[in-house]
Steps between C-alpha positions, in 0.01 A plus 500: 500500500380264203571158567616388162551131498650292182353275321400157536686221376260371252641735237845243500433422142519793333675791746500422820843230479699869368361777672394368873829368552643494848723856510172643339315405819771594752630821334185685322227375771143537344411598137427839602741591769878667356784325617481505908695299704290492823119408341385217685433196295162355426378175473493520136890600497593191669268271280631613194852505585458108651379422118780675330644284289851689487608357823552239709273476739746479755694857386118594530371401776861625685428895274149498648561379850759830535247742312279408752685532796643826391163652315220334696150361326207640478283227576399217808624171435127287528535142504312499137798693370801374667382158351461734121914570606587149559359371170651756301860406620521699827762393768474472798778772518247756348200407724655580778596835381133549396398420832707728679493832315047353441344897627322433828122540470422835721184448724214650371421866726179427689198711311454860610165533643347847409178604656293709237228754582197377371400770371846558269473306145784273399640581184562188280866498377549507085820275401686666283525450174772224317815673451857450350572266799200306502547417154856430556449264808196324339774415184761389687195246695368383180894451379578281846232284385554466137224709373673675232206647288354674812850601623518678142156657520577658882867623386363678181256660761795584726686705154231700422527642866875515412631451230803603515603227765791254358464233809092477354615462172767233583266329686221469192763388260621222718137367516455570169810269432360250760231494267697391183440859297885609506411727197239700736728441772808708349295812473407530863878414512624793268251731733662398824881523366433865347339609847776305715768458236688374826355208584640164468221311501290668242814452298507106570141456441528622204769307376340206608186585281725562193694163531135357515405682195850339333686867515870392653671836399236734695499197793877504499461896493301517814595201696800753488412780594292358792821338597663830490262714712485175721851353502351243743263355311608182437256388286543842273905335469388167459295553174800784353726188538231228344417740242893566412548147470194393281638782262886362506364132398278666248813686344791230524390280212711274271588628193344287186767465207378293212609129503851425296444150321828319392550489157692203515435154690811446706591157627353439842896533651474889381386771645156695391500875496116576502496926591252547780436258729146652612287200317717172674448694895230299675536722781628854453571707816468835498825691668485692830520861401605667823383866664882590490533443118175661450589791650877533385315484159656171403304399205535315102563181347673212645583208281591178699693246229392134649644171415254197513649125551282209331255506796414871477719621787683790495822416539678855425326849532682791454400888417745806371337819466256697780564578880653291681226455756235473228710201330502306826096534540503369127771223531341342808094524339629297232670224781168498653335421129431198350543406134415169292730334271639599169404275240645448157289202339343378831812413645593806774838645455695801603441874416573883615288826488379759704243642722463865492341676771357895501539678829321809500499747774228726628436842289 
């Protein structure tokens, strides 16, 4: 078996704080291995899991303590790198674990002594040549230790072997990433999701490299799907929702009629009709549009009507057309607003209008 270990945590400024999240660790294992539930962990796993930043580190520490009591490690826990645990955020919780389930080191078989005719010639043993696996381990060495170019180099040695392997493919466009070149990255990407169309974390990766490269609709599209094929990948849901909610902000926007002037000074004990209020708010809010609304394809114009006292303060708001549900959202945004006084002259003085707020619901 290839042990494929993830990444080190030196990528956390461009992929690693989306794709090596916690249930990424725990549920997929290595880069390379498909989703088993009984690969031990490596010391790599735990590392980047501990510098997660999706987490607390006490929900993490708690995860990785029971993954490895339950899964075992695949590595002996050396003073130099229980000390590498502890400054990364391990408790003592998780080193315990660690130090029960460490493999004990087998004693070494005493040498076979053979006694050779003299007269017989020893042949001299040819290694054999590098091979898929060679290449693969080698990668996955040069990855642990954040050399990404050579990494690259030994996996495009590893395709041309076979190159029809998704994991190898997967793997090469996550360093790729790790290197910054999401554009290169999303090819190796396409290659692994048309020879494992399956795979959830081909399909995160490459979201992750199209929200890098400012594409939200084929991010939203395959944060997704990944969450789909993998409903629990947490991280997959986490970015649908973030996404879904950038989008709702982006699409509720206030409405801009043209300003209505007064024709007529009024007395400063009348009151000023000026149209839309939009110019006198210091601070708009934008209304909650809900998931419920959304999908009961509640959607249009509301118009709030807003009274203003001397001061600015809005001291009646009422609305009459639209959902009822959408009228509330709009009615309490404009509570939550601020808006300066009405002046006629320089002196401040009362006045009406309106606010008029577009809800518009996914197509």
């Amino acid at each position: 078996m290839l042990n494929r270990s993830p990444f080190k945590s030196n990528f956390r400024r461009t992929f690693a704080p989306l794709v090596f999240l916690i249930s990424f660790i725990i549920s997929t294992g290595s880069l390379t291995v498909a989703l088993g539930q009984n690969r031990q962990l490596s010391l790599a796993d735990i590392l980047i899991a501990l510098r997660s930043k999706k987490a607390v580190i006490e929900e993490k520490n708690r995860i990785l303590a029971t993954a490895v009591k339950e899964r075992g490690i695949t590595f002996s826990l050396t003073p130099e790198i229980e000390k590498e645990l502890g400054s990364t955020g391990a408790y003592p919780e998780l080193l315990n674990a660690i130090k029960e389930k460490a493999p004990v080191p087998q004693k070494a078989a005493p040498p076979k002594v053979e006694i050779t005719p003299l007269i017989a010639a020893v042949p001299k043993s040819t290694p054999p040549p590098p091979d898929f696996d060679f290449y693969r381990n080698r990668a996955t060495g040069y990855i642990e230790k954040g050399e990404f170019n050579l990494a690259v180099s030994d996996l495009g040695k590893a395709l041309e072997m076979r190159p029809k392997d998704a994991n190898a493919y997967l793997d090469r466009g996550l360093t790729v990433a790790k290197l910054g070149k999401h554009d290169a990255s999303l090819a190796d990407l396409d290659k692994a999701i048309e020879l494992d169309p399956k795979s959830p974390n081909a399909y995160f990766a490459r979201a992750v490299s199209h929200e890098k490269l400012g594409n939200a609709e084929k991010a939203f599209a395959d944060y997704q799907k990944a969450s789909d094929l993998d409903p629990k990948n947490e991280p997959a849901k986490t970015a649908v929702a973030r996404i879904t909610a950038e989008k709702t902000k982006a699409e509720v926007k206030p409405v801009e009629p043209p300003k209505v002037i007064a024709a007529d000074k009024p007395g400063l004990n009348k009151i000023v009709a000026v149209g839309a209020l939009n110019s006198y708010a210091s601070r708009l809010v934008t209304p909650v549009y809900s998931q419920t609304d959304r999908r009961m394809g509640f959607q249009g114009k509301i118009t709030v009507q807003i009274s203003l006292d001397e001061e600015g303060k809005a001291v009646s708001i009422t609305t009459a057309d639209g959902p009822r549900t959408l009228r509330s959202a709009a009615e309490d945004a404009v509570r939550k607003s601020k808006f300066n006084p009405i002046k006629v002259d320089g002196q401040p003085v009362k006045g009406t209008g309106y606010i008029t707020f577009n809800f518009v619901a996914n197509q």
